[in-house]
C-alpha positions as a printed NumPy array, in Angstrom:
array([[  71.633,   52.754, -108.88 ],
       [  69.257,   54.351, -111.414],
       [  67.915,   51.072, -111.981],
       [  67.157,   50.658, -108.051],
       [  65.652,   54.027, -108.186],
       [  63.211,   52.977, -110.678],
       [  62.088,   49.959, -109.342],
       [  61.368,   51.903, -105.849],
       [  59.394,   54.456, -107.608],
       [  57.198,   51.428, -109.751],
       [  56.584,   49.52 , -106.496],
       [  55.376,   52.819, -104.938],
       [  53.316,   53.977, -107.209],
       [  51.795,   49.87 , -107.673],
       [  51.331,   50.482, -103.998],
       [  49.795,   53.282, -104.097],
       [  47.593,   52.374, -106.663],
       [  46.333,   49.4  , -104.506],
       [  45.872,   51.388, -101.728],
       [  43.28 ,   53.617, -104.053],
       [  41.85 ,   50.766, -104.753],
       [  41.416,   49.245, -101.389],
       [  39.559,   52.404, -100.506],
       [  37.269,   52.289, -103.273],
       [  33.176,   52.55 , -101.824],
       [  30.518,   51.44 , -104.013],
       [  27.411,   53.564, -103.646],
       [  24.315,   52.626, -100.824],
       [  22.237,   50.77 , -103.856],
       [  25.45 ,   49.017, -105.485],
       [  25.778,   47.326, -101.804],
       [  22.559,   46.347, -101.78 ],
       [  22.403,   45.425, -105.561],
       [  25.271,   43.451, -104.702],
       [  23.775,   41.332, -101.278],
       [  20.855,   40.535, -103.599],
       [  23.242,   39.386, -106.132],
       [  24.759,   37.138, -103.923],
       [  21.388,   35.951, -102.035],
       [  20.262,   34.664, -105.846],
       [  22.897,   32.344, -106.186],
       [  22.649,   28.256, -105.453],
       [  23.401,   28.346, -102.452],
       [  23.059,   31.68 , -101.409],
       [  26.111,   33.334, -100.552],
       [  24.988,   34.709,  -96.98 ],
       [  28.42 ,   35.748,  -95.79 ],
       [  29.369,   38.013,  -98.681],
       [  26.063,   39.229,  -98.574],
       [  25.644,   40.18 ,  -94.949],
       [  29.253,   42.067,  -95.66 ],
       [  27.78 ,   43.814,  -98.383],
       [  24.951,   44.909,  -96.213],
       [  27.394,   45.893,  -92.993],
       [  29.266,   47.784,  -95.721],
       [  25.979,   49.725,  -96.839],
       [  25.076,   50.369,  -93.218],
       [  28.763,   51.255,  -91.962],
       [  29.349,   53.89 ,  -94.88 ],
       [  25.657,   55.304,  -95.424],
       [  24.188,   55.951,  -91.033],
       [  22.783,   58.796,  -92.805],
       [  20.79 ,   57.324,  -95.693],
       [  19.057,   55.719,  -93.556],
       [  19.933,   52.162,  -94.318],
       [  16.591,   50.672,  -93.893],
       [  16.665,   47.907,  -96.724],
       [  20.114,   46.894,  -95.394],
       [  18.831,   46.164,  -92.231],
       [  15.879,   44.862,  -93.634],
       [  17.519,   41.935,  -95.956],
       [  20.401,   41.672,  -93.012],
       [  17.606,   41.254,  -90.649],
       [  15.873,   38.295,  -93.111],
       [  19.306,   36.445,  -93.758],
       [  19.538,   36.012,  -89.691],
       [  16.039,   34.714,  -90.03 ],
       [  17.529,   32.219,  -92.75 ],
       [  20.074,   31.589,  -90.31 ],
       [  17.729,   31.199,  -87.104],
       [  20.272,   33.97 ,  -85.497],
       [  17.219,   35.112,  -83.745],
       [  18.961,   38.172,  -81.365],
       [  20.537,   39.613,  -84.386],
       [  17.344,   39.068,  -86.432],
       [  15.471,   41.284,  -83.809],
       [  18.147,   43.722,  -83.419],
       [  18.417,   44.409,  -87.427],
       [  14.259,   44.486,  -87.189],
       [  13.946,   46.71 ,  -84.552],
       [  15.918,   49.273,  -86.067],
       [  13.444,   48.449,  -89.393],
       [  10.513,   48.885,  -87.141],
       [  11.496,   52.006,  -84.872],
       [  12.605,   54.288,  -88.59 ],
       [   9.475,   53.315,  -90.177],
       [   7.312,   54.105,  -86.507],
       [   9.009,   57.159,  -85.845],
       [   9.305,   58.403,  -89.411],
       [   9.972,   61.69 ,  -89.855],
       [   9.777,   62.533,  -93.426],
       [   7.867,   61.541,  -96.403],
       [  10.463,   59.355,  -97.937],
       [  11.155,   57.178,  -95.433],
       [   7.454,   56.802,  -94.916],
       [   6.726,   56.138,  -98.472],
       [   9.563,   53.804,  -98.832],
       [   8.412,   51.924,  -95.103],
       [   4.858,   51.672,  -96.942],
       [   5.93 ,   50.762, -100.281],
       [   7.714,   48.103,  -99.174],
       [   5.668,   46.903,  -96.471],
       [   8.871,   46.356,  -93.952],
       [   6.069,   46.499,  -90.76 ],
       [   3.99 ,   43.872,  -92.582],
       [   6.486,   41.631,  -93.902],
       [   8.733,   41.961,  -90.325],
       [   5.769,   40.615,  -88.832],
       [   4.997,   37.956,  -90.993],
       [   8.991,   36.702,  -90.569],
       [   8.493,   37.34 ,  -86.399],
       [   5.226,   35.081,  -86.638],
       [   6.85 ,   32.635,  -88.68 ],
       [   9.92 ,   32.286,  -86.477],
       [   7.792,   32.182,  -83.181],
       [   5.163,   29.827,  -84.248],
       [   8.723,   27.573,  -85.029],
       [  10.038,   27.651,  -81.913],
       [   7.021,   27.652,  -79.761],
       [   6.135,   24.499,  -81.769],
       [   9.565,   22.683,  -80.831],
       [   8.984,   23.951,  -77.246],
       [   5.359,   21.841,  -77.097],
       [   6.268,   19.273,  -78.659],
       [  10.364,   18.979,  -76.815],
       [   7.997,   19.252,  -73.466],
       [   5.82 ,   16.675,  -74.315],
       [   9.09 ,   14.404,  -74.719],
       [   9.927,   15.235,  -71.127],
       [   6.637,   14.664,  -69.681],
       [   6.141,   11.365,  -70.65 ],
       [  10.014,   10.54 ,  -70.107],
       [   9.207,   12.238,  -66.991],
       [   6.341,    9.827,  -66.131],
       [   8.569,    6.598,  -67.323],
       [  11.306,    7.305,  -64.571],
       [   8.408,    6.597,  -62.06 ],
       [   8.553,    3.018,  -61.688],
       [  12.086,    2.714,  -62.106],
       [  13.441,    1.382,  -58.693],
       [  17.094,    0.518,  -59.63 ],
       [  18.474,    4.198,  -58.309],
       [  21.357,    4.157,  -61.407],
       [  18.586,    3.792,  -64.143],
       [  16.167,    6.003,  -62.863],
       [  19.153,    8.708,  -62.432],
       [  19.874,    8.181,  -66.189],
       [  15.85 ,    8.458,  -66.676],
       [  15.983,   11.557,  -64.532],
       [  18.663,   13.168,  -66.701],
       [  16.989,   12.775,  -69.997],
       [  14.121,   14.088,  -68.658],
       [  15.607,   16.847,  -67.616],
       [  17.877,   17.646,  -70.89 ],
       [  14.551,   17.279,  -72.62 ],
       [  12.935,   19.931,  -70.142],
       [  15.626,   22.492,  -70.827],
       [  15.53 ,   21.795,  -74.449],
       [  12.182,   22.4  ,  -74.251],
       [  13.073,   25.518,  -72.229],
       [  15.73 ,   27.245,  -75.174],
       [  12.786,   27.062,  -77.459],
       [  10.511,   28.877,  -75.262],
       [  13.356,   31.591,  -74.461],
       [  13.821,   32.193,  -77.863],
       [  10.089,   32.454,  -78.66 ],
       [  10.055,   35.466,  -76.116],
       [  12.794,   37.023,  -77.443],
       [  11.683,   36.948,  -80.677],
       [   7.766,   37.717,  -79.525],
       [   8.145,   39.273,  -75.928],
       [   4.859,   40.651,  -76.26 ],
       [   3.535,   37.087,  -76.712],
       [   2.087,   35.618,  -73.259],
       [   2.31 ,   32.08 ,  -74.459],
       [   6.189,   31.468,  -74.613],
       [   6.301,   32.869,  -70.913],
       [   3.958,   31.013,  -69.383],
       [   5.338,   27.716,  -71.041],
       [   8.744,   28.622,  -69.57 ],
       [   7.025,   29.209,  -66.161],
       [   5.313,   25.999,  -66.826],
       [   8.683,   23.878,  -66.983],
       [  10.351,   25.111,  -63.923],
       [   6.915,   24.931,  -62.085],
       [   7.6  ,   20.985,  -63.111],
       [  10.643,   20.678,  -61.973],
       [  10.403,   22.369,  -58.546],
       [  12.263,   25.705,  -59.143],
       [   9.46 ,   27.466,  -58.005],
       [  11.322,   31.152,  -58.262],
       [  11.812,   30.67 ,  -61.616],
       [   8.534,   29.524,  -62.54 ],
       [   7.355,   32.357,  -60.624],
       [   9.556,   35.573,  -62.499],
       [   8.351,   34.007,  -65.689],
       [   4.669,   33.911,  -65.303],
       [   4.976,   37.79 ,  -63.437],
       [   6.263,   38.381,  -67.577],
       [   3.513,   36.495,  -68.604],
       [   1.061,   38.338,  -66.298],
       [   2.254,   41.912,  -67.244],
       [   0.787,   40.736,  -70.71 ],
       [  -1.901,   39.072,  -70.064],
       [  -4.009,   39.38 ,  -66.876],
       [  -7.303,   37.633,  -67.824],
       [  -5.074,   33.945,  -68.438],
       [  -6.848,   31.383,  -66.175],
       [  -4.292,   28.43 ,  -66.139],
       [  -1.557,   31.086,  -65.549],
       [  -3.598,   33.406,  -62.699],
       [  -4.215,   29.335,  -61.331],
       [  -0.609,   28.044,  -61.907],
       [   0.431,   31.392,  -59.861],
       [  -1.892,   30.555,  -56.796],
       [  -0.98 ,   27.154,  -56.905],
       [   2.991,   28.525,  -56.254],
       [   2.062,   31.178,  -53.888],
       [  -0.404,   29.058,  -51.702],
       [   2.013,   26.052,  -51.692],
       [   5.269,   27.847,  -50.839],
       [   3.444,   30.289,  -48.01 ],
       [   3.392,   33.319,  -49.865],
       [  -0.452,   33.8  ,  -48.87 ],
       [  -0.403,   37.66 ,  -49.081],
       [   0.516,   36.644,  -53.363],
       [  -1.882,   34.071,  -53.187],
       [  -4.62 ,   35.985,  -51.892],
       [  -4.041,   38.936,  -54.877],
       [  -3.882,   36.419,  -57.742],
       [  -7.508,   34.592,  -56.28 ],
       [  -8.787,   38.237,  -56.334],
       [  -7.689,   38.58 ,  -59.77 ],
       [  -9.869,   35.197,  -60.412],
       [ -12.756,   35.985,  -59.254],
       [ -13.262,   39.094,  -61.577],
       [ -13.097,   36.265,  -64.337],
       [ -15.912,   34.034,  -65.119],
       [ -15.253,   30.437,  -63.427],
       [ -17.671,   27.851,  -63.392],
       [ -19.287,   27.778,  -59.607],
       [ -17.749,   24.944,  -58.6  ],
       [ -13.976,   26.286,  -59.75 ],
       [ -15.787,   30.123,  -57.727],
       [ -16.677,   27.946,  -54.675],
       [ -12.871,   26.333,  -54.22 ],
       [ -10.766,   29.376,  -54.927],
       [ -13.224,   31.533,  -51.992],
       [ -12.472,   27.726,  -50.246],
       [  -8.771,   28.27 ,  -50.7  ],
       [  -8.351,   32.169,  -49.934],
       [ -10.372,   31.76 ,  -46.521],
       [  -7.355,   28.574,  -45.833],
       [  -5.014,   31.75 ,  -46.582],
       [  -6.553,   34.106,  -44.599],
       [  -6.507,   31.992,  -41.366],
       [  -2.612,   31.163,  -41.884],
       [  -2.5  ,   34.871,  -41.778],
       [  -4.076,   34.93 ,  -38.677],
       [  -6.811,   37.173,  -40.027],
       [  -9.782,   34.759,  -38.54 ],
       [ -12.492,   37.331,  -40.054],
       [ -11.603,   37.643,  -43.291],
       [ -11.462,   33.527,  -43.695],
       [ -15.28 ,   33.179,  -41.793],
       [ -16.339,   35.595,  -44.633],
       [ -14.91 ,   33.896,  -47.519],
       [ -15.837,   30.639,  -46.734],
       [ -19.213,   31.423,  -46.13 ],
       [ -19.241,   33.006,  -49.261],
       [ -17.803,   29.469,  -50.753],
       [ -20.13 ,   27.273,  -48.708],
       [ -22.985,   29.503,  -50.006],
       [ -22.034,   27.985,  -53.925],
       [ -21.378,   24.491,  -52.518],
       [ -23.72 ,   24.517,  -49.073],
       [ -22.74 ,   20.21 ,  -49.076],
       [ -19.09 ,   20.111,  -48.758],
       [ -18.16 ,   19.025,  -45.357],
       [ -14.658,   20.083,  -45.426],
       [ -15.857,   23.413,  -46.116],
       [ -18.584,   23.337,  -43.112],
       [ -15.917,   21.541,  -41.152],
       [ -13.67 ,   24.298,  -41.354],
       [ -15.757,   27.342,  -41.196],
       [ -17.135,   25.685,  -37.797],
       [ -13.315,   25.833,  -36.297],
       [ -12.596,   29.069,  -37.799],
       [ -15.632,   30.104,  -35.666],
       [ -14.201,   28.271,  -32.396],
       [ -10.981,   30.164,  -33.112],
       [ -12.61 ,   33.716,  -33.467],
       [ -14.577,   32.767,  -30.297],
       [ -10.813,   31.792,  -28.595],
       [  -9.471,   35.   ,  -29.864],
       [ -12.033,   36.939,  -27.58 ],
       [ -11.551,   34.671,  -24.469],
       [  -7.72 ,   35.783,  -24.735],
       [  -8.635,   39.236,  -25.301],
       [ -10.318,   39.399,  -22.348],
       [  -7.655,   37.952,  -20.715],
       [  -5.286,   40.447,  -21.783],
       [  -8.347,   42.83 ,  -20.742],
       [  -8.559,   41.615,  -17.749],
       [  -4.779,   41.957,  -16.771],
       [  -4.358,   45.733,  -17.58 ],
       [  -3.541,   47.5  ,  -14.709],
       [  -5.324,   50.757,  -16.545],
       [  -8.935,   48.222,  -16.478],
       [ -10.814,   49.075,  -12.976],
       [ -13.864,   46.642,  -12.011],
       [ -16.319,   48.715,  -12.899],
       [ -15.159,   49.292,  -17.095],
       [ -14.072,   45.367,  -16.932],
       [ -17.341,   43.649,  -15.542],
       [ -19.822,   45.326,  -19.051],
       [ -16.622,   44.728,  -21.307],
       [ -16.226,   40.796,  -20.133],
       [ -20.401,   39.9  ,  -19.91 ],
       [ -20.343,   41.608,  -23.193],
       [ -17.803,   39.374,  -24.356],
       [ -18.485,   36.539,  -22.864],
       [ -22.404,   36.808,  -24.348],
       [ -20.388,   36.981,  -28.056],
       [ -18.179,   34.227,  -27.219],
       [ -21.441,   32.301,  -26.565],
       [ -23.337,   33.448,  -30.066],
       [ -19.907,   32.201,  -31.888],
       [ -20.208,   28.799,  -29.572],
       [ -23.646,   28.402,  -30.889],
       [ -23.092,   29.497,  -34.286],
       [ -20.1  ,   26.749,  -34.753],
       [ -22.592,   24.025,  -33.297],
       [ -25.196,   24.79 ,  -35.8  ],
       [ -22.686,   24.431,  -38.332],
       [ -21.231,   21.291,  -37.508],
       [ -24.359,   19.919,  -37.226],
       [ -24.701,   20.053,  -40.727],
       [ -21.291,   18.827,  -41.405],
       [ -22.584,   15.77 ,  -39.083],
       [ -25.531,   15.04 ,  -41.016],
       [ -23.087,   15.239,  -44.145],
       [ -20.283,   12.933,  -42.766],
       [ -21.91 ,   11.183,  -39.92 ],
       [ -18.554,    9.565,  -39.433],
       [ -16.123,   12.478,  -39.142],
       [ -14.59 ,   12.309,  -35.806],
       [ -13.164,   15.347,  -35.21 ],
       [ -16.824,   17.017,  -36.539],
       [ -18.495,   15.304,  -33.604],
       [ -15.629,   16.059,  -31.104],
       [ -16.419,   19.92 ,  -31.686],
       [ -19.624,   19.555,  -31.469],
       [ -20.009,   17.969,  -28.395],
       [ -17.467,   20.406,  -26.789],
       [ -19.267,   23.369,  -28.719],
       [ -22.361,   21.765,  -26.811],
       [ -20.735,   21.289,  -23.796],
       [ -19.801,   24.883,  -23.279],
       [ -23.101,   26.021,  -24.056],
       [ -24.248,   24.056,  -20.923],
       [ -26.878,   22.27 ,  -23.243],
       [ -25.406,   18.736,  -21.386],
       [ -27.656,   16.059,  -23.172],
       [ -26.818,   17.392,  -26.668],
       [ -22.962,   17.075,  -25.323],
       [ -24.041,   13.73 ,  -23.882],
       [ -25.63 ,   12.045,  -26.608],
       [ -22.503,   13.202,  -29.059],
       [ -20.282,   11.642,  -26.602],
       [ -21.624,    8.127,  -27.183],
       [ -21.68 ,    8.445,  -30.575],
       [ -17.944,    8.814,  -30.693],
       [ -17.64 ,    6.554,  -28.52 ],
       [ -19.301,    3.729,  -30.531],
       [ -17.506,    4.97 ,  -33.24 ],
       [ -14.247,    4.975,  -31.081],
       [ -14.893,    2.681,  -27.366],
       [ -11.428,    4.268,  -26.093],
       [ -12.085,    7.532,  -26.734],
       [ -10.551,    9.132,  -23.985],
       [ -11.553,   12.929,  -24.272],
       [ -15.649,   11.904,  -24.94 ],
       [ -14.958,    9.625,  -22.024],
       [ -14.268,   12.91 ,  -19.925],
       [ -16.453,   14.884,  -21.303],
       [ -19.204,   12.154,  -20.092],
       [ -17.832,   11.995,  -16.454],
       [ -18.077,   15.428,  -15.961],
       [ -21.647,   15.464,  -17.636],
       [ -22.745,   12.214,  -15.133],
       [ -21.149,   14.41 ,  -12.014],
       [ -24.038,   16.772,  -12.501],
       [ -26.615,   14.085,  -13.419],
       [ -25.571,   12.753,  -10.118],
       [ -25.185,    9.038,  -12.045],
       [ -23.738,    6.996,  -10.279],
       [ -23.458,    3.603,  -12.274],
       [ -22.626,    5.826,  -15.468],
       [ -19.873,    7.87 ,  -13.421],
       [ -18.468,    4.767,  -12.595],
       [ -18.251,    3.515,  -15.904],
       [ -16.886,    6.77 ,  -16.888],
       [ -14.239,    6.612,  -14.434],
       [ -12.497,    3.297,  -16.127],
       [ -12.246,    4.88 ,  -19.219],
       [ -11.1  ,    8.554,  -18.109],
       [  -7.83 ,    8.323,  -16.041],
       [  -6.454,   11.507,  -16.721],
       [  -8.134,   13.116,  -13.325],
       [  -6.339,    9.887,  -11.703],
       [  -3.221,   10.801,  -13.028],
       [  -3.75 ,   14.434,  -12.077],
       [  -4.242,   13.361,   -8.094],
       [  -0.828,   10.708,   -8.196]])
């Protein structure tokens, strides 16, 4: 029994001995003394190191522990653990910022932690960011090989690999931001991607990053436009052109985004605001006939807008005869200056494009409604010996020989208008 006794106490007191043992701490610097230890070796030891810098940080919050996280911080950059390399250096970077005594500061300048953080953060971005070009190049030109393909199983494979390479190019980019989010670059690259592949709202949140960064980035302020214009978001579209033209564009790159903001102010219905911006564009680039084209029908459809305003005018019950008749000659007269503005201008998008159909169409009925019938007349056979069947300059001609009182022409217009026949059957 005594013998029991004794062997309970021994184990005990071994126990107990462990259990002092266990519970042992080294001091802040033997921690650290013993990372570095085990980051000299071949290989480096970065497990037992990384425990003895946890250990430093977990037993000394007060010290503060800004070398731990500092070398922790450096061994996830070994590692490429990038979100616990910016965690460990943002608690590096905030102590030394936000420094409140002299110590810290002296240590946070003696060792340079700002300096040197950066230098790793550079290092690490310009890594990824590299592998995201040169991954995205890959799926461009992978991209561009699946375009022939006709067999519908092989281009699906082609399709794929493009697309693995796309979002591989995509990872690299994601972790570029999160290692640089200040950085435009990485964010517009991502935007870039999904802009390729047609997800449009993605693009789109990742160049808004991109923007909040950097404002004055053509390609990205143009990429942006491109999204907003093609998807109908005209309102965005319109903002992000405004943001262009405070930057300096060549005047033929000024000339198409005024071009393409007056095309987003008439889907908006706002006729006025696209008149003035594509003047504004014509007046860079006075020979483009799509541009005089367009400004010419803009001007029909402001003149249209006043013709239905009368109308509604005119069907008030609150309107009496004697406030409609100044309110409708007075509209009528502007409807008239519009008319003859529009003719002048497709005139000169005639003597540009002598051929453009619907050009000459406008301007013979621009002509037509300003009464001025051999202008009307003699644009009428020009589309008609551009086009013999022309139906509508056929009309137009019939009604113009019905006041000449030509009788050989009105029959000849007669064969080749039928709609008033169709009208009396």
């Amino acid at each position: 029994m005594k013998k029991i006794l004794i062997v309970i106490i021994t184990f005990l007191f071994i126990a107990s001995s462990l259990g002092i043992a266990q519970d042992r701490r080294l001091g802040y610097d033997g921690y650290l003394r013993s990372a570095k230890i085990y980051l000299q070796l071949t290989p480096k030891d970065y497990k037992k190191a990384a425990e003895m810098l946890e250990a430093a940080i977990k037993y000394y919050p007060d010290q503060p522990p800004i070398e731990a996280h500092y070398v922790l911080g450096t061994i996830y950059a070994d590692k490429n653990l990038f979100e616990e390399m910016r965690k460990e250096f943002e608690y590096v970077l905030t102590i030394c910022d936000t420094a409140q005594s002299e110590d810290i500061q002296d240590e946070c300048d003696k060792e340079d932690y700002v300096e040197n953080i950066q230098d790793v953060l550079a290092s690490k971005w310009i890594q990824q960011y590299n592998n995201g070009v040169s991954t995205l190049k890959r799926a461009r030109d992978q991209d561009a090989s699946c375009e022939p393909i006709e067999d519908s199983i092989l281009k699906a494979e082609c399709d794929s690999t493009a697309m693995d390479l796309y979002m591989r190019a995509a990872e690299s980019f994601q972790i570029s931001t999160m290692i640089l989010p200040d950085s435009a670059q990485g964010w517009i690259n991502l935007g870039l991607i999904y802009y390729s592949i047609d997800s449009t709202d993605k693009a789109l949140s990742f160049y808004q990053e991109a923007l909040q960064i950097n404002d004055q980035d053509l390609s990205l302020l143009s990429n942006m436009f491109s999204i907003y214009f093609n998807t109908g978001q005209y309102d965005s579209a319109i903002a992000i052109g405004k943001k262009m033209m405070e930057l300096e564009l060549t005047p033929q790159s000024r000339a198409d985004m005024l071009y393409n903001m007056s095309i987003g102010y008439n889907a908006l219905d706002e006729i006025d605001s696209a008149i003035v911006y594509l003047k504004k564009s014509i007046e860079i680039t006075p020979d483009s006939p799509d541009a005089l084209y367009n400004l010419g029908a803009f001007i029909i459809k402001s003149a249209a807008d006043l013709v239905n305003k009368l109308g509604e005018l005119q069907d008030s019950v609150e309107v009496n005869a004697a406030k409609y008749e100044p309110i409708r000659d007075s509209i009528n007269q502007e409807v008239k200056v519009k008319y003859r503005e529009a003719a002048d201008v497709f005139e000169q998008c005639v003597e540009l494009d002598p051929d453009n159909m619907e050009a000459l169409d406008w301007l013979g009925q621009a002509y037509f409604f300003l009464e001025e019938w051999d202008k009307s007349k003699e644009v009428s056979l020009k589309i008609i010996d551009l086009e013999p069947e022309n139906e509508d300059a056929w009309c137009q001609l019939l009604i113009i020989y019905l006041k000449e009182n030509n009788k050989e022409k009105i029959q000849e217009a007669r064969e080749h208008c039928t709609r008033y026949d169709k009208k009396k059957q």
